[in-house]
C-alpha positions in Angstrom: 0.0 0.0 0.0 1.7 3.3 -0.6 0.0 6.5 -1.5 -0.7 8.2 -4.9 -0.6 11.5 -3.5 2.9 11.2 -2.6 4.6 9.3 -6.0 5.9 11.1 -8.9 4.3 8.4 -10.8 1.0 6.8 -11.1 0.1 3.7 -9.0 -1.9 0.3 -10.5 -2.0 -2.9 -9.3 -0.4 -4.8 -7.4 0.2 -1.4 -5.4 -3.3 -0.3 -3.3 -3.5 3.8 -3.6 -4.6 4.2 0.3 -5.5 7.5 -0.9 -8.5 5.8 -3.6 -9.4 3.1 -1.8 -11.8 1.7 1.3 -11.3 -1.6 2.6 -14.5 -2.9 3.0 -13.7 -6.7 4.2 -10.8 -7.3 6.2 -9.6 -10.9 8.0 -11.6 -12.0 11.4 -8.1 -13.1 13.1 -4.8 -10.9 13.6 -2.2 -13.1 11.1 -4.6 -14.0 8.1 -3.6 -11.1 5.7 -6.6 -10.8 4.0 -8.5 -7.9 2.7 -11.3 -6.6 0.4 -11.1 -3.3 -0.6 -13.0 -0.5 -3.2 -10.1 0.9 -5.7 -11.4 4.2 -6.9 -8.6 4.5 -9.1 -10.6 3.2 -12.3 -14.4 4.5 -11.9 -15.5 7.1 -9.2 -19.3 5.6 -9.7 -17.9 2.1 -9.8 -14.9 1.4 -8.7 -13.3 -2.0 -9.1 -13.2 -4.6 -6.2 -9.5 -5.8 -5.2 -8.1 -8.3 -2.5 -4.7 -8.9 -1.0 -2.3 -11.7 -2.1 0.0 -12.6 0.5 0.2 -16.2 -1.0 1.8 -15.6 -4.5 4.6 -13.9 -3.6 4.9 -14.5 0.8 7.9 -12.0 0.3 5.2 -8.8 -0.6 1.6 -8.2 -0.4 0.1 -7.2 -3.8 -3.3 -6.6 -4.4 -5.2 -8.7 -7.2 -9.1 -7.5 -9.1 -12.0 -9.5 -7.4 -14.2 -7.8 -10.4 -13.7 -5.2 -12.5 -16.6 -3.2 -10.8 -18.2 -2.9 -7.6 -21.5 -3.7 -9.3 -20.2 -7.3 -10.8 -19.5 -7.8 -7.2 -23.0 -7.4 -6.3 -24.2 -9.7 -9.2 -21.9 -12.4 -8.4 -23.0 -12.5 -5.0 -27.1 -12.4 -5.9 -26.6 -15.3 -8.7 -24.7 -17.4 -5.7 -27.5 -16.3 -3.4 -30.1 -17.6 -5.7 -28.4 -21.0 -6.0 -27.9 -21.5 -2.6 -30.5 -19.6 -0.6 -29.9 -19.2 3.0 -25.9 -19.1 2.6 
């Protein structure tokens, strides 16, 4: 995670701009390294879903697209709702 505000350059993936972003699932326990976050770097309506990848490289955390946008997010989580109600 770094922050766009402060680079010379312009930050993509696997960097997370902290200053474009809201994590909006993080890890139940302390250790697991895993969170969920809006990246407002592509789409200020609909910005694209990302997750951290501590397992590809366990040297570095880099984050990795979920979906492309929030709102295929939202769709893949009604069809899966649909074909297994209750869950």
């Amino acid at each position: 995670m770094t922050r766009g505000s402060r680079s010379k350059h312009p930050l993509d993936l696997p960097w997370l701009d902290v200053d474009q972003a809201v994590l909006i699932a993080v890890n139940k326990y302390a250790g697991d390294d895993v969170a969920v976050a809006l990246d407002y770097r592509t789409d200020a309506a609909d910005p694209r879903v990302v997750a951290s990848d501590c397992w590809t490289d366990p040297r570095q955390i880099s984050w990795r697209i979920v979906t492309p946008t929030f709102t295929e997010l939202l769709t893949a989580l009604q069809a899966a709702h649909e074909v297994h109600p209750g869950t």
